[in-house]
SEMI-907945 format. One line per field, with one value per atom (N, C-alpha, C): y, x, z; atom name; residue number from 1; residue in one letter. Coordinates in steps of 0.05 Angstrom, whole numbers. Layout:
N
py	c(Y_...)
px	c(X_...)
pz	c(Z_...)
atome	c(CA_...)
num	c(NUM_...)
residu	c(a_...)
***
This chain:
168
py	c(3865_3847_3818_3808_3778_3757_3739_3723_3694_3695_3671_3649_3628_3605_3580_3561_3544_3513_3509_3488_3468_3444_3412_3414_3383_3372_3348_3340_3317_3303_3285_3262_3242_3245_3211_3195_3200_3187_3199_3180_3192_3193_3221_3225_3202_3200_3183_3156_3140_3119_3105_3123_3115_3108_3095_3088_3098_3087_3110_3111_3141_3144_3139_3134_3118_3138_3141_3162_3162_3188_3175_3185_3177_3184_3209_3213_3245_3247_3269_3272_3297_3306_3328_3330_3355_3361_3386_3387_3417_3425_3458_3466_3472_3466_3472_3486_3510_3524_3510_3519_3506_3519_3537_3558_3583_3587_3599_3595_3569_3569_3546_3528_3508_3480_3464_3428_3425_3412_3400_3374_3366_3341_3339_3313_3296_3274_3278_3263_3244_3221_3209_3214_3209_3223_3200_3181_3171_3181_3190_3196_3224_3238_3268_3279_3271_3282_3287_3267_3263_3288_3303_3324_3347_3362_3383_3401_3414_3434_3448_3464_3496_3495_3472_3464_3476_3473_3478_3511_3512_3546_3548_3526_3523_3495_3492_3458_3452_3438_3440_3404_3395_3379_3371_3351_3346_3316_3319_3294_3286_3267_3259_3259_3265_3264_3246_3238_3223_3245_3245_3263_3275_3264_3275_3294_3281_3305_3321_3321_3353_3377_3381_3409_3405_3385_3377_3396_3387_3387_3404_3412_3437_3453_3477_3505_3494_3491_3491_3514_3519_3544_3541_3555_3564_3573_3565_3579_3595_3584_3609_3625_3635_3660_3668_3661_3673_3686_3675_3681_3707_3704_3729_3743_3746_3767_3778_3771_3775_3793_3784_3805_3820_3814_3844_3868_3864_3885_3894_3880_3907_3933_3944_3977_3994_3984_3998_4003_4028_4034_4042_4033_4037_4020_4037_4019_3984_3986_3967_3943_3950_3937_3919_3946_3935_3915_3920_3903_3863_3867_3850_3831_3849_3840_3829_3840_3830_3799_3801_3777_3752_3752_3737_3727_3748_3741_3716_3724_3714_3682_3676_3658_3643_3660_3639_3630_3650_3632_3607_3613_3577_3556_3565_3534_3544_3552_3551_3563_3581_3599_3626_3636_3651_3640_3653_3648_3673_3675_3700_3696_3716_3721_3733_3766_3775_3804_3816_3829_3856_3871_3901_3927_3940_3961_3983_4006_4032_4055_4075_4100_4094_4081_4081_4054_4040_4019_3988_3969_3945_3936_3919_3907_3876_3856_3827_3826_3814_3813_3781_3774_3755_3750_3724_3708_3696_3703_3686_3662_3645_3616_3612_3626_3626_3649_3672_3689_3695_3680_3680_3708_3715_3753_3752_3773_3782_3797_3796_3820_3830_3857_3872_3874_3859_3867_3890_3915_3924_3906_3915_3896_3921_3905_3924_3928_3949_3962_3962_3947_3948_3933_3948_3932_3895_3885_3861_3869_3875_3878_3882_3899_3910_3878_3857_3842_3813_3812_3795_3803_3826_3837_3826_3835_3830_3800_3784_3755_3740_3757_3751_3754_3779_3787_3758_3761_3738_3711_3706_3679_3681_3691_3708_3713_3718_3728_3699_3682_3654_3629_3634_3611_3584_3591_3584_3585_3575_3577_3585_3610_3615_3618_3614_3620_3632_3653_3665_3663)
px	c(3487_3464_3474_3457_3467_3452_3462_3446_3432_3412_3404_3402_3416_3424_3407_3396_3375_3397_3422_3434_3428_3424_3417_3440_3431_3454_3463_3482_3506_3476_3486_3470_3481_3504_3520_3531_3529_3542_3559_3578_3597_3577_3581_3569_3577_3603_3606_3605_3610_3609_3580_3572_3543_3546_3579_3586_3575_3563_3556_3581_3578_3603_3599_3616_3614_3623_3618_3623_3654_3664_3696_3712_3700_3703_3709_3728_3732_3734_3711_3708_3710_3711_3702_3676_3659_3638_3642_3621_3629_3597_3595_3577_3578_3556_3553_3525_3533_3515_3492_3468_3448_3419_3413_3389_3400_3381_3384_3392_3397_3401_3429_3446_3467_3461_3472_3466_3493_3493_3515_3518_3548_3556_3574_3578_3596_3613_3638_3653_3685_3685_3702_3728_3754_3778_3796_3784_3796_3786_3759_3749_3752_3765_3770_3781_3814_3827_3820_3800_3780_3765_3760_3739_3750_3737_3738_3732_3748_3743_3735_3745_3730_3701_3692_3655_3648_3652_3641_3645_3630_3625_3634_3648_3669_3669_3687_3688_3707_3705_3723_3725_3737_3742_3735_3714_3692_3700_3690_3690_3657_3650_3624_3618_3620_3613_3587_3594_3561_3552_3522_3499_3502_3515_3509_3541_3560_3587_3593_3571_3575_3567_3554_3550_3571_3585_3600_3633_3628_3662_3662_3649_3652_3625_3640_3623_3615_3585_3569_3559_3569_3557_3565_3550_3551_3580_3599_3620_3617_3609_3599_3589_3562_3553_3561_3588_3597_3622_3640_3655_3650_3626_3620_3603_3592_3589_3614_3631_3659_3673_3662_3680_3672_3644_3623_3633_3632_3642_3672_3686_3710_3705_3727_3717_3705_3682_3665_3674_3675_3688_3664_3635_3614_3619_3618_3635_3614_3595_3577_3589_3592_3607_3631_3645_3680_3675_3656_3649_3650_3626_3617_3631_3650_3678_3700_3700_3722_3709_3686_3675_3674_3677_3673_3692_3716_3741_3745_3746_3757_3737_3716_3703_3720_3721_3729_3766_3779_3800_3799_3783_3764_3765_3750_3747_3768_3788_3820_3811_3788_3790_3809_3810_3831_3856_3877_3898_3908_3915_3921_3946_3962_3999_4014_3999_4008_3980_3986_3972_3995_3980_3980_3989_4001_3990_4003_3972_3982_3968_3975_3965_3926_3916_3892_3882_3893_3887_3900_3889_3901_3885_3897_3893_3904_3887_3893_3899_3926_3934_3931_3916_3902_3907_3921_3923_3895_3888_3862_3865_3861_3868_3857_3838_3821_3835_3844_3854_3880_3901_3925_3931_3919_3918_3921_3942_3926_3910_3905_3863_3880_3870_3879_3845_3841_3817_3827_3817_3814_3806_3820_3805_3785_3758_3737_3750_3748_3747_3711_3704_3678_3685_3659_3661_3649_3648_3634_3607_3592_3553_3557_3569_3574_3578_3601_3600_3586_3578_3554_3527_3522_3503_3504_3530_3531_3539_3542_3544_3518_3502_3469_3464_3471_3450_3469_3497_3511_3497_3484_3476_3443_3431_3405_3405_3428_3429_3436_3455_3464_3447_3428_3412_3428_3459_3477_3473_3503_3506_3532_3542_3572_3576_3605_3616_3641_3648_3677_3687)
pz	c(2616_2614_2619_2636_2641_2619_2614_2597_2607_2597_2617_2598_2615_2595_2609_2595_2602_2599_2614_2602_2625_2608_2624_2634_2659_2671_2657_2665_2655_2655_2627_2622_2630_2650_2656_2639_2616_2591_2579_2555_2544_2511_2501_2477_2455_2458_2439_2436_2459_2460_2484_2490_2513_2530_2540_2563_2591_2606_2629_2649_2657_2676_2712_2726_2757_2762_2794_2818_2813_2809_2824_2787_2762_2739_2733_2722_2707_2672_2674_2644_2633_2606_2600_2590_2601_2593_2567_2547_2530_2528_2525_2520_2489_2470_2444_2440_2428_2416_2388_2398_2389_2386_2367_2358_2384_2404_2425_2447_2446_2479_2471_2491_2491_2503_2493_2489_2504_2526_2545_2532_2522_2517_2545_2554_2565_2545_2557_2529_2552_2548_2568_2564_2581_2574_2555_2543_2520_2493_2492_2470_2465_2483_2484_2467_2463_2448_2416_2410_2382_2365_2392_2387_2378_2367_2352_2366_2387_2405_2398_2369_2355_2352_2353_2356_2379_2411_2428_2436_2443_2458_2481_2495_2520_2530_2540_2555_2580_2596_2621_2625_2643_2655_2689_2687_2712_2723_2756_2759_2779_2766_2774_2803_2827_2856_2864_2882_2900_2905_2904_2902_2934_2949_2989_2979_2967_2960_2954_2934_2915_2923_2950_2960_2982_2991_3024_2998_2986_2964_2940_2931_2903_2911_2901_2898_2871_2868_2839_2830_2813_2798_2761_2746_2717_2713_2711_2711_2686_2656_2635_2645_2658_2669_2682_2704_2719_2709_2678_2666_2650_2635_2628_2629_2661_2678_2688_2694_2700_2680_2652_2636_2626_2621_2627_2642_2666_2685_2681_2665_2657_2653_2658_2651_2678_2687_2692_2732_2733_2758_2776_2773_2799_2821_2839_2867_2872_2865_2862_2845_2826_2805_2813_2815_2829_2844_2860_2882_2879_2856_2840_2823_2813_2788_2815_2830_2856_2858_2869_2886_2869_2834_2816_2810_2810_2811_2822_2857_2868_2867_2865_2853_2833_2813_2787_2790_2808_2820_2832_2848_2867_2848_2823_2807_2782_2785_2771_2746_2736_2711_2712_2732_2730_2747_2747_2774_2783_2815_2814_2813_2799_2800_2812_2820_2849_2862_2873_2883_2883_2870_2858_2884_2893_2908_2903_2902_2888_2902_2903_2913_2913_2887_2881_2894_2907_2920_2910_2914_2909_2888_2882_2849_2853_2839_2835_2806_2807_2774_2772_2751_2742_2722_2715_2687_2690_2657_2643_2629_2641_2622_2599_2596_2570_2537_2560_2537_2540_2551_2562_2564_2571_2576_2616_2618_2657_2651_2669_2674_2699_2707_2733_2744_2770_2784_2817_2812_2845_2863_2887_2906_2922_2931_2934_2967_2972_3001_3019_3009_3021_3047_3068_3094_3086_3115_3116_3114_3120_3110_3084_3069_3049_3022_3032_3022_3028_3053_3048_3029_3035_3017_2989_2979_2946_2948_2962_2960_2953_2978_2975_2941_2937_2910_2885_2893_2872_2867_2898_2898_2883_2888_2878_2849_2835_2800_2796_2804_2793_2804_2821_2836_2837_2865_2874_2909_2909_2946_2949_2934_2945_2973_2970_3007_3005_3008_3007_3031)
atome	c(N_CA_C_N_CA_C_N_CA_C_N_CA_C_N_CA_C_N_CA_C_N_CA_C_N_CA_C_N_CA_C_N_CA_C_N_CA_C_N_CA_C_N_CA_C_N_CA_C_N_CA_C_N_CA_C_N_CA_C_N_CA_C_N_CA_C_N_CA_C_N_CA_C_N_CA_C_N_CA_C_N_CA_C_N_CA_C_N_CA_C_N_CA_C_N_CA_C_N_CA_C_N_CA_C_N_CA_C_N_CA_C_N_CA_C_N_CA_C_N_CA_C_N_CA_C_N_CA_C_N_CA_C_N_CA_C_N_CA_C_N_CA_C_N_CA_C_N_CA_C_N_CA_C_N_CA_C_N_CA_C_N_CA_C_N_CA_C_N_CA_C_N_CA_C_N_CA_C_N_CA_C_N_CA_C_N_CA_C_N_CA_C_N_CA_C_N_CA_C_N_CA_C_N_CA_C_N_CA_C_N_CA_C_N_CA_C_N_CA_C_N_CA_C_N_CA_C_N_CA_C_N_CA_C_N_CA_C_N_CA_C_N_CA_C_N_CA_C_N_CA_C_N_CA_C_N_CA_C_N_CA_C_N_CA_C_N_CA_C_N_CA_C_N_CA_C_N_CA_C_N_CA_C_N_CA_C_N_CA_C_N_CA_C_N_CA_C_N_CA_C_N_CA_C_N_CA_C_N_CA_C_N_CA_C_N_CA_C_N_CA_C_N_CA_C_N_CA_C_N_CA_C_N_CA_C_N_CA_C_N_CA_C_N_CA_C_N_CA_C_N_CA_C_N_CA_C_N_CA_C_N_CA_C_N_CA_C_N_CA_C_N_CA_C_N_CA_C_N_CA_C_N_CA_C_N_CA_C_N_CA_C_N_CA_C_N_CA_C_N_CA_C_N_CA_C_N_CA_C_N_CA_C_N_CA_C_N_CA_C_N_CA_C_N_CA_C_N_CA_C_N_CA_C_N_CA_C_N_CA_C_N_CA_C_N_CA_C_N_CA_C_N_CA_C_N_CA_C_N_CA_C_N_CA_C_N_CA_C_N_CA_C_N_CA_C_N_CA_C_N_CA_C_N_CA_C_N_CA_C_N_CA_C_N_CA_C_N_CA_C_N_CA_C_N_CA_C_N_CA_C_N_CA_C_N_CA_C_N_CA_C_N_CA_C_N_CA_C_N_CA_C_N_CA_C_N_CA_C_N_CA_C_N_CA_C_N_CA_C_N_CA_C_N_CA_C_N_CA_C_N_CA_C_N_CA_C_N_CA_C_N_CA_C_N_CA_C_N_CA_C_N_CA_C_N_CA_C)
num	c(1_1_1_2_2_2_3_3_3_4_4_4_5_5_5_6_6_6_7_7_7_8_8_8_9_9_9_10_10_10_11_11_11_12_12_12_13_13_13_14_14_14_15_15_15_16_16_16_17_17_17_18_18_18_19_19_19_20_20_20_21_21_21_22_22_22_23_23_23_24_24_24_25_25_25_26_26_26_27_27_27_28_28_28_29_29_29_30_30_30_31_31_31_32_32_32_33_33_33_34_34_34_35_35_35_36_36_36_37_37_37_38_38_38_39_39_39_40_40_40_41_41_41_42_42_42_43_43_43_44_44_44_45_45_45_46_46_46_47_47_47_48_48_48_49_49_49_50_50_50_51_51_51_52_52_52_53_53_53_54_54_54_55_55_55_56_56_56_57_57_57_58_58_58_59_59_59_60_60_60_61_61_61_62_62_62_63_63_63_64_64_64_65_65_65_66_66_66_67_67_67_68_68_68_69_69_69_70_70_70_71_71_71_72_72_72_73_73_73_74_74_74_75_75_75_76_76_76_77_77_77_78_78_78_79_79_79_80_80_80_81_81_81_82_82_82_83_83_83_84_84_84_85_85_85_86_86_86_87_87_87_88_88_88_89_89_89_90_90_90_91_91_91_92_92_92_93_93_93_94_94_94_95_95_95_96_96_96_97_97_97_98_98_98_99_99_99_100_100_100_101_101_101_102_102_102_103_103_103_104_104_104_105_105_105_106_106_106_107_107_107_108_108_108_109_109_109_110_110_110_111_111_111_112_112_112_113_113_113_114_114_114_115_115_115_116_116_116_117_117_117_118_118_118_119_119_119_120_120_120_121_121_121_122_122_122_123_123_123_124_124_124_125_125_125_126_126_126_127_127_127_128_128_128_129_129_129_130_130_130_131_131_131_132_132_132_133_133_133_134_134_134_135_135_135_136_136_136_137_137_137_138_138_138_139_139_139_140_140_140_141_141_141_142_142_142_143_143_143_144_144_144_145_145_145_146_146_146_147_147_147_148_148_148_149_149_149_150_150_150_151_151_151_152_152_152_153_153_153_154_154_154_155_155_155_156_156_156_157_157_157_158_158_158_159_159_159_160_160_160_161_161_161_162_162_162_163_163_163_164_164_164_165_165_165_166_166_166_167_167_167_168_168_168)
residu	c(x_x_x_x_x_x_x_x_x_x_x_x_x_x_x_x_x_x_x_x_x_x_x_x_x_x_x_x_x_x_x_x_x_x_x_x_x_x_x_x_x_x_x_x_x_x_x_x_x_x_x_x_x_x_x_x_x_x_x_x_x_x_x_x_x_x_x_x_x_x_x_x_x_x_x_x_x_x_x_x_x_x_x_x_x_x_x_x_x_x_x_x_x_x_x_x_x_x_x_x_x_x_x_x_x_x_x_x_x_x_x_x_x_x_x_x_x_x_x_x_x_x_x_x_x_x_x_x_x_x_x_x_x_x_x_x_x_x_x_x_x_x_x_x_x_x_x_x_x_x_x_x_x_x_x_x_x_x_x_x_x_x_x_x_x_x_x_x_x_x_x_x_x_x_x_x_x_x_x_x_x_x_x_x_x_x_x_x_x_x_x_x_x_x_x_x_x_x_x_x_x_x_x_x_x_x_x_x_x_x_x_x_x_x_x_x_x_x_x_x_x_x_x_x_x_x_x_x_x_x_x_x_x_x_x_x_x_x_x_x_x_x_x_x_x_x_x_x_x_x_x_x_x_x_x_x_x_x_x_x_x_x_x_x_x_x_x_x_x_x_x_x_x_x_x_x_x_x_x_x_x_x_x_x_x_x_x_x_x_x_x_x_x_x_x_x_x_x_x_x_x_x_x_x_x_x_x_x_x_x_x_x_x_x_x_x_x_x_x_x_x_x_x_x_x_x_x_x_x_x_x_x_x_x_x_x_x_x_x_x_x_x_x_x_x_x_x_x_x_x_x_x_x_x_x_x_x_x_x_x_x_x_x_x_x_x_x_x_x_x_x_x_x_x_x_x_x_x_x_x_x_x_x_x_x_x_x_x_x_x_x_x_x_x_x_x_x_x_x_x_x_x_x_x_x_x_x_x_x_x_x_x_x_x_x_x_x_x_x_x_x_x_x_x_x_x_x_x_x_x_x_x_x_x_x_x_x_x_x_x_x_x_x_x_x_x_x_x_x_x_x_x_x_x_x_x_x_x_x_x_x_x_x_x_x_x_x_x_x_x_x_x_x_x_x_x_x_x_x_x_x_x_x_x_x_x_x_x_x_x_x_x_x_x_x_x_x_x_x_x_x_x_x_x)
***
């Protein structure tokens, strides 16, 4: 089950101090849990170290882009929904799936949540061994043997479940 999360965008400010942030700025943003759904803070990288990370329900490090840059220069996407949709699909060996857990993978390598460490090969096929920066754990992903229609297809449906523009 995917979850559907209703989170705002950057308010351009730093929560704590109101400062607004300029093109070119790097900050951390955190997501905090809040009744049902999550409240996006932005927080500047002086006031950072302050915070009480065990509060947030995840947080990363952003940098503000001109509005013509941010589709020319980063893949935008939910990286939480795409994280755990990702770990959702452990386990589960429907070639659909594999498919799916491959393509996310290699996604969440793109924007540095996972890294890959080497690449696997076994009688049962190939495998991406994957450190998780989140659970300092490796994760082993198959690599999908699907044709090309096969994975444009599921790129289509990726972009379609995340209302994104991947590009592998």
């Amino acid at each position: 089950m995917i979850a559907n999360w209703d989170v705002g965008r950057s308010q351009r400010v730093c929560a704590v101090t109101g400062k607004a942030f300029v093109e070119g700025d790097s900050f951390f943003s955190a997501l905090k849990e809040q009744a049902e759904s999550f409240v996006r803070l932005d927080y500047s990288n002086e006031v950072w170290p302050e915070q009480d990370k065990s509060a947030f329900f995840s947080f990363w490090r952003t940098t503000l882009h001109k509005p013509d840059d941010k589709k020319k220069n980063r893949l935008v996407i939910d990286i939480e929904a795409f994280y755990t949709f990702f770990t959702n699909l452990e386990g589960d060996d429907k070639p659909s799936r594999i498919l799916f857990r491959y393509l996310i993978a290699l996604i969440l390598v793109r924007k540095r949540v996972l890294r890959l460490d080497e690449i696997e090969k076994s009688p049962d096929g190939e495998a991406l061994i994957l450190y998780d920066s989140r659970t300092k754990e490796e994760c082993r992903v198959m690599v999908s043997e699907a044709g090309e229609e096969e994975l444009a297809q599921a790129q289509d449906e990726i972009n379609q479940i995340f209302e994104c523009d991947t590009e592998l």
